[in-house]
Backbone bond lengths (Angstrom), bond angles and torsions (degrees), N, CA, C in turn:
res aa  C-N    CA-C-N  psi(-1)  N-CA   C-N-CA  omega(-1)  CA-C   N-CA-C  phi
1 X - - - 1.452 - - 1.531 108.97 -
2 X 1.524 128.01 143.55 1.326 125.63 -166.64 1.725 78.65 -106.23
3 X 1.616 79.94 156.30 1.914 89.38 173.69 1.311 73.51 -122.52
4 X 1.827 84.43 159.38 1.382 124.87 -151.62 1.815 92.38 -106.23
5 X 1.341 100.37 145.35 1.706 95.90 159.10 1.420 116.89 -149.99
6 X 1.188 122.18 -168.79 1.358 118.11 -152.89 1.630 103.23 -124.53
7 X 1.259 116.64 119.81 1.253 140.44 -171.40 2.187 108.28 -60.03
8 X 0.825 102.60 -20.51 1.495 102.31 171.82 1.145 99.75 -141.02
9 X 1.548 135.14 23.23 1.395 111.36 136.06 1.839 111.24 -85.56
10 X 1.020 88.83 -41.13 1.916 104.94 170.24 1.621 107.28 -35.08
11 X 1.181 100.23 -60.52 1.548 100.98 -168.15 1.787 107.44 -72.24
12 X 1.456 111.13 -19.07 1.584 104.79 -164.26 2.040 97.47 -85.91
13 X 1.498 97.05 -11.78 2.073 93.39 -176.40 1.187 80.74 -89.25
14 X 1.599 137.00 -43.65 1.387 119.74 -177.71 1.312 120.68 -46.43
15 X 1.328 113.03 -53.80 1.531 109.99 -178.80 1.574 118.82 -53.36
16 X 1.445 106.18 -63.32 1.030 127.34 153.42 2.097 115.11 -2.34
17 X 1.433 102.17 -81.25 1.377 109.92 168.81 1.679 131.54 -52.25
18 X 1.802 92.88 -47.20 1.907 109.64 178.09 1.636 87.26 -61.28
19 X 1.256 156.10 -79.40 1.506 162.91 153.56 1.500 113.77 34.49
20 X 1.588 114.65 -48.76 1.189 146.92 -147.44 1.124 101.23 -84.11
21 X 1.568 112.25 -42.42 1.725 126.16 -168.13 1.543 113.44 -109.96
22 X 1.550 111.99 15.26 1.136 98.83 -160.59 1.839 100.80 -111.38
23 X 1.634 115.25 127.61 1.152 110.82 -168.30 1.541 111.12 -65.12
24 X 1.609 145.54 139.01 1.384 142.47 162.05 1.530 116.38 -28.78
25 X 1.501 121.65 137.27 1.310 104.10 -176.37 1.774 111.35 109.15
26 X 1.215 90.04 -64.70 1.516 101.59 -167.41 1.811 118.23 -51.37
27 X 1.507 132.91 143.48 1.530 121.69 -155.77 1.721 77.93 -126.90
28 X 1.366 95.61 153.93 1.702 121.86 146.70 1.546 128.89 -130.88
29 X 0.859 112.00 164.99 1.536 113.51 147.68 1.497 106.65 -114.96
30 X 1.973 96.12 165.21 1.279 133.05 -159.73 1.583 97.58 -72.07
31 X 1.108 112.49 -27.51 1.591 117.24 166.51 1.873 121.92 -74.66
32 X 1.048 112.98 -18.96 0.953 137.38 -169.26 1.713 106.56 -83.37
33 X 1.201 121.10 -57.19 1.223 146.82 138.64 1.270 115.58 5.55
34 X 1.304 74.96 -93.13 1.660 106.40 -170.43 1.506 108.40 -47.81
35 X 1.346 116.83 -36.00 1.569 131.17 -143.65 2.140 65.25 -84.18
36 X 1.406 121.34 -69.96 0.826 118.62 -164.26 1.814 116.15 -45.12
37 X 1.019 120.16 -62.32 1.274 133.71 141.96 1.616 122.11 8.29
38 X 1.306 122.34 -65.65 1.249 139.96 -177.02 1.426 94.96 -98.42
39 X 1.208 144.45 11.63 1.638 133.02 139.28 1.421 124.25 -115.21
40 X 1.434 109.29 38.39 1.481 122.47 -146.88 2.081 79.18 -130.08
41 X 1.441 104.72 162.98 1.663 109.77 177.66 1.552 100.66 -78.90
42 X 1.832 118.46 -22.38 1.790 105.38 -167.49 1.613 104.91 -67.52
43 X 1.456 102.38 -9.68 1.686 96.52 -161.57 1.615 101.61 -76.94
44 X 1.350 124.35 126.45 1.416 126.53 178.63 1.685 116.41 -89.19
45 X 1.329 123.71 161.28 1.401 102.99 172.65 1.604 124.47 -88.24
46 X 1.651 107.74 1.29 1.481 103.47 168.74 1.246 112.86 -85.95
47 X 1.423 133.47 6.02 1.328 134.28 -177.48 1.874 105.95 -80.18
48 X 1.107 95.33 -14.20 1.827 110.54 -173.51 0.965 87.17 -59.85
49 X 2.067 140.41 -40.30 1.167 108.43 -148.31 1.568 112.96 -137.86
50 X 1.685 96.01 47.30 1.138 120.83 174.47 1.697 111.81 -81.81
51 X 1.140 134.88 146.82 1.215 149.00 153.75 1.547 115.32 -47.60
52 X 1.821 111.23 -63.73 1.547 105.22 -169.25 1.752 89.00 -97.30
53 X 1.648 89.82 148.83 1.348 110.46 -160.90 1.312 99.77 -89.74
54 X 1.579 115.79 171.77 1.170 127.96 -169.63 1.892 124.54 -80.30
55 X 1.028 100.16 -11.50 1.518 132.60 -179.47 1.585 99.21 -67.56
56 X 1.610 111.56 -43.88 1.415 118.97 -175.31 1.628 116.15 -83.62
57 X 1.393 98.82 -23.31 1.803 107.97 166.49 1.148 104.51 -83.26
58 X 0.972 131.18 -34.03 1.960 124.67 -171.58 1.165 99.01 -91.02
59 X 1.591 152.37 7.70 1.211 146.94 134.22 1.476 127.81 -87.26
60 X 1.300 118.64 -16.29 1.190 131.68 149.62 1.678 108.33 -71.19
61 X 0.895 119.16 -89.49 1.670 95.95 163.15 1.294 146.49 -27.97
62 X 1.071 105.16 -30.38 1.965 106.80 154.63 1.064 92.60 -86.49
63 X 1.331 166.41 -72.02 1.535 126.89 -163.15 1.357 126.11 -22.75
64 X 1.524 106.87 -58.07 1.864 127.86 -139.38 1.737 76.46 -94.62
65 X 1.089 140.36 -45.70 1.594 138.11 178.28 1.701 102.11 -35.85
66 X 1.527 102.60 -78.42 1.758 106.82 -157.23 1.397 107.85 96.79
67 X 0.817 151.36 -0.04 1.619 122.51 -153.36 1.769 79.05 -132.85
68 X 1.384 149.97 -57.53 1.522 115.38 170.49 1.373 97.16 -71.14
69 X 1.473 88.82 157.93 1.723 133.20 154.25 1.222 132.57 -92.89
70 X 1.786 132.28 122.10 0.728 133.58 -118.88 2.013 72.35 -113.61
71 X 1.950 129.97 98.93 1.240 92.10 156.62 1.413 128.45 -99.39
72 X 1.462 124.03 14.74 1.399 105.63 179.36 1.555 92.92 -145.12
73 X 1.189 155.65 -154.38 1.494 160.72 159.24 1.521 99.02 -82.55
74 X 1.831 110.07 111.13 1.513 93.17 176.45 1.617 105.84 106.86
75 X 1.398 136.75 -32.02 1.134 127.41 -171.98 1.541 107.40 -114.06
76 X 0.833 97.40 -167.11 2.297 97.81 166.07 1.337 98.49 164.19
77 X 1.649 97.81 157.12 1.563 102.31 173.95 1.539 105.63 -158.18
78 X 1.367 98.32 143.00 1.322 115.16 -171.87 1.708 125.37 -52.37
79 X 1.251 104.73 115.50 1.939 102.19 175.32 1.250 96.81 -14.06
């Protein structure tokens, strides 16, 4: 039986962890992320065949995180 997991809880330990290593200063985008995201161990293979994309969990996850800053729609950068 495959266990099931949750597509923005996945991405919020992801963030969570990428967070850890990330020098102050430093910016991404939500694409950027993601790209990271889907070569990362949280990414599962039933997430392939989700509808809402991963771009929308890794911005939901930087919300509920705190620690990037959101400066333009799409970008962020680390406290």
């Amino acid at each position: 039986m495959q266990e099931k997991y949750s597509l923005n809880e996945q991405t919020l330990l992801f963030i969570q962890e990428f967070e850890k290593h990330v020098e102050s200063g430093k910016t991404y985008t939500t694409q950027e992320l993601a790209d990271e995201f889907e070569a990362s161990a949280f990414n599962k293979e039933q997430f392939n065949t989700y509808k809402k994309t991963k771009n929308n969990a890794i911005w939901w996850a930087l919300t509920r995180s705190g620690n990037l800053l959101m400066l333009k729609r799409g970008t962020y950068k680390r406290k």
